[in-house]
Each structure stands twice: as structure tokens, then as C-alpha cells.
C-alpha positions as CSV (number, residue, x, y, z in Angstrom):
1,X,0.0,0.0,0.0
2,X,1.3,3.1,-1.0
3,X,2.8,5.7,1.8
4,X,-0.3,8.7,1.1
5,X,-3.1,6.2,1.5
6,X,-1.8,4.6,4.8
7,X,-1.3,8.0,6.5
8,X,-4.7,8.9,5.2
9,X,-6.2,5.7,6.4
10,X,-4.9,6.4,10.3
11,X,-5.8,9.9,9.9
12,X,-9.6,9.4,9.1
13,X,-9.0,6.4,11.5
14,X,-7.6,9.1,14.4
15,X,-10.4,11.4,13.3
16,X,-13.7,9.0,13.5
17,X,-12.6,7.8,17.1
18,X,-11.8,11.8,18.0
19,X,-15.1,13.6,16.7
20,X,-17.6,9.9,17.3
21,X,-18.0,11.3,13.5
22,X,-19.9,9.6,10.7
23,X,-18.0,8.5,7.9
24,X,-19.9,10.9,5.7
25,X,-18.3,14.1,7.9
26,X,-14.9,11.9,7.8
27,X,-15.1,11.6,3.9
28,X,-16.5,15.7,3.5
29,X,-13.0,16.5,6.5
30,X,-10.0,14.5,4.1
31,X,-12.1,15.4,0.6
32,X,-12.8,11.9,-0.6
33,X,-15.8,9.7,-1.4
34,X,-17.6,8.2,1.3
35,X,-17.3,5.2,-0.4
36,X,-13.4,5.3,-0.3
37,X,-13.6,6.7,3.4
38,X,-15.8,3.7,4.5
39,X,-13.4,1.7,2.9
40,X,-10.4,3.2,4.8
41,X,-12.1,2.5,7.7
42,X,-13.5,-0.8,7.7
43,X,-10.8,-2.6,5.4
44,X,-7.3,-1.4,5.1
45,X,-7.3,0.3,8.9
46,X,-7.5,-3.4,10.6
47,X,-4.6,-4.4,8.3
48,X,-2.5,-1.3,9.3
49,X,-3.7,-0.7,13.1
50,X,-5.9,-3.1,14.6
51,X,-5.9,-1.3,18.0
52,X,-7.7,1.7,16.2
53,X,-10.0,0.0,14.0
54,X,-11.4,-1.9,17.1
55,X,-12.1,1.7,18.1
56,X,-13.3,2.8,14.8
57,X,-15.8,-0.4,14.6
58,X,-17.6,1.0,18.0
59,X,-18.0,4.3,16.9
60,X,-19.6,3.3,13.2
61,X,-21.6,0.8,14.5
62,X,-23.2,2.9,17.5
63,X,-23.7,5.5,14.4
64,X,-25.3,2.7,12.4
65,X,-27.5,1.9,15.6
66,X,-28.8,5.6,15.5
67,X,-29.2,6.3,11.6
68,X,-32.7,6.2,11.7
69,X,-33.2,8.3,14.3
70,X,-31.0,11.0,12.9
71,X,-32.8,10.5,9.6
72,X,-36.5,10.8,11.4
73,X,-35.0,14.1,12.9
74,X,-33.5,15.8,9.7
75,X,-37.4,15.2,8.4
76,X,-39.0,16.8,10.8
77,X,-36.5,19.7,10.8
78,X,-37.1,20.1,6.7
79,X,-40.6,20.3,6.9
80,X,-41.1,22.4,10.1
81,X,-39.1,24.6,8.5
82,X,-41.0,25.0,5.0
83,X,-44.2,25.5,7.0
84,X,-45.5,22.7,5.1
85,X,-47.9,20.6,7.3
């Protein structure tokens, strides 16, 4: 694996575990997809620092637990807003 992508993998790593962030905000912080981020994060991390992607693996799946909720709330927030309803 190439130098660039390993230090980016421990940085969004270092990040999730830092902010509890999603791996949408980790992909928007470093400028990549969130496809490649979630890929970082769940596949080459473990082979680079085990330690961290343990760490990693309870903050995505506690986000993962709560996705729903988060998306019920973002509803209600658009439409109270537009006054619709």
C-alpha cells in the first residue's frame, strides 16, 4: 500500500474515534468519497492498526444503531421549516 493512502487511512482512523463522526463528515474533513472513506475505515485500517480499528468499529456501529433516528429528525427539521404541514 502506497505511503499517502496509509497515513490517510490512520488519519480518518484518528479522526472518526476523535469527533464519534460519521463516515460521511470523515469523507467531507479528508475530501474523498464516502465510499473510499468507509473503505479506509472498515478494510485497510485493521490491516494497518488493529488497535484503532477496534475503536473505529464501535463508533460506526453505535452510528449505524442511530441512523434512523438521525434521519427521522433531519425530516421533521425540513418540513417544520417550510411550514408545510
Amino acid at each position: 500500500m502506497r505511503e499517502y493512502i496509509e497515513e490517510r487511512v490512520l488519519n480518518i482512523g484518528e479522526y472518526i474515534v476523535a469527533n464519534n463522526a460519521t463516515v460521511r463528515q470523515a469523507a467531507k474533513e479528508f475530501g474523498v468519497s464516502k465510499s473510499t472513506a468507509h473503505k479506509d475505515a472498515a478494510d485497510r485500517l485493521p490491516k494497518i492498526n488493529p488497535a484503532l480499528a477496534q475503536n473505529v468499529r464501535k463508533v460506526l456501529d453505535v452510528n449505524k444503531s442511530e441512523r434512523h433516528i438521525r434521519g427521522g429528525l433531519a425530516t421533521r427539521d425540513k418540513y417544520s421549516r417550510s411550514n408545510i404541514g
